[in-house]
N, C-alpha and C positions, 0 to 999 in steps of 0.2 A: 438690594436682594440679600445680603449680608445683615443687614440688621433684622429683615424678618426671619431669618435662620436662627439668627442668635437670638431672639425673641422667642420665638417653639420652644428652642432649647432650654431657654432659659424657665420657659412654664414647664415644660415637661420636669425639668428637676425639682421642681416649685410641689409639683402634685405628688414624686415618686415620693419627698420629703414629709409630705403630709399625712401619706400612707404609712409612711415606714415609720412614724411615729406616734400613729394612732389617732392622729388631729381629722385626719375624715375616711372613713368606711363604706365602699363601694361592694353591695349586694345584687346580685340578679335575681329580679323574682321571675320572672317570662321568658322563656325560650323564642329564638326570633325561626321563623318556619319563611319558606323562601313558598314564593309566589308558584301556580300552577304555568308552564308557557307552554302555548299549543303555538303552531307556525302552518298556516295554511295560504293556498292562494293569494288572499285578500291582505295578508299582514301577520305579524304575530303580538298576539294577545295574551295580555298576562291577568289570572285572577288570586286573588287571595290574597296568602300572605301575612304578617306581623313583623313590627319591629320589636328587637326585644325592651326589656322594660328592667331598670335598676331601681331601688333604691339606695341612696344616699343618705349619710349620717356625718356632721360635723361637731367637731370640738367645740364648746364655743367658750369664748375669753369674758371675767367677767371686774369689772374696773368701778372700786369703791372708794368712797373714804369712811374713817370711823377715828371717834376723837384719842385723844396721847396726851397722858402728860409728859412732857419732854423738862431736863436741868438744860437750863442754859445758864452759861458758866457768867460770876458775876467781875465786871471791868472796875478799878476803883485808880483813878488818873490821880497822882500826889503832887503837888507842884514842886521844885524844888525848892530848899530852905536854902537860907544861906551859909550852914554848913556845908550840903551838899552839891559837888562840883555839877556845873550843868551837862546834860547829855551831847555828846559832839554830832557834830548836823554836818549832812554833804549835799552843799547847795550846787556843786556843779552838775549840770547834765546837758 
C-alpha cells in the first residue's frame, strides 16, 4: 500500500513539473454538463450528459548528431637514453 502511495505521488510531482515548466500544456476545450436524473417508481434513469474534453500539448525532446572537428592532443613516448636516469616504477600492490 505504501509503494502505491508513493507511486501517485511521485506522478503527481512528475506532471506538476512538466506544467510548471512548460514541457506540457493542458487546455479545456468542452465544458462537462451533468446528466438529466428523474427517479420514479420503476428506477432512476439518467439521460444525457458530456464528458468534458482537453486538449493537450507536449514539449518534445529532439536527439541528433552532426559532424566536429575536434584537436586531439598529440602523445609522442621518448625512450630513455642513457644519459637520462630511468623513470622510478612502483611495482608493489
Amino acid at each position: 500500500m505504501r509503494a502505491v502511495i508513493f507511486i501517485l505521488i511521485v506522478a503527481i510531482i512528475a506532471i506538476i513539473a512538466a506544467v510548471a515548466t512548460g514541457f506540457l500544456d493542458i487546455s479545456q476545450t468542452r465544458e462537462a454538463k451533468a446528466p438529466e436524473v428523474t427517479a420514479t417508481r420503476n428506477g432512476v434513469t439518467a439521460k444525457g450528459g458530456q464528458p468534458p474534453a482537453f486538449d493537450v500539448e507536449t514539449g518534445s525532446v529532439k536527439v541528433g548528431s552532426k559532424p566536429a572537428t575536434v584537436k586531439v592532443p598529440q602523445v609522442v613516448v621518448e625512450r630513455p637514453g642513457q644519459n637520462q636516469a630511468a623513470a622510478a616504477t612502483n611495482n608493489a600492490q
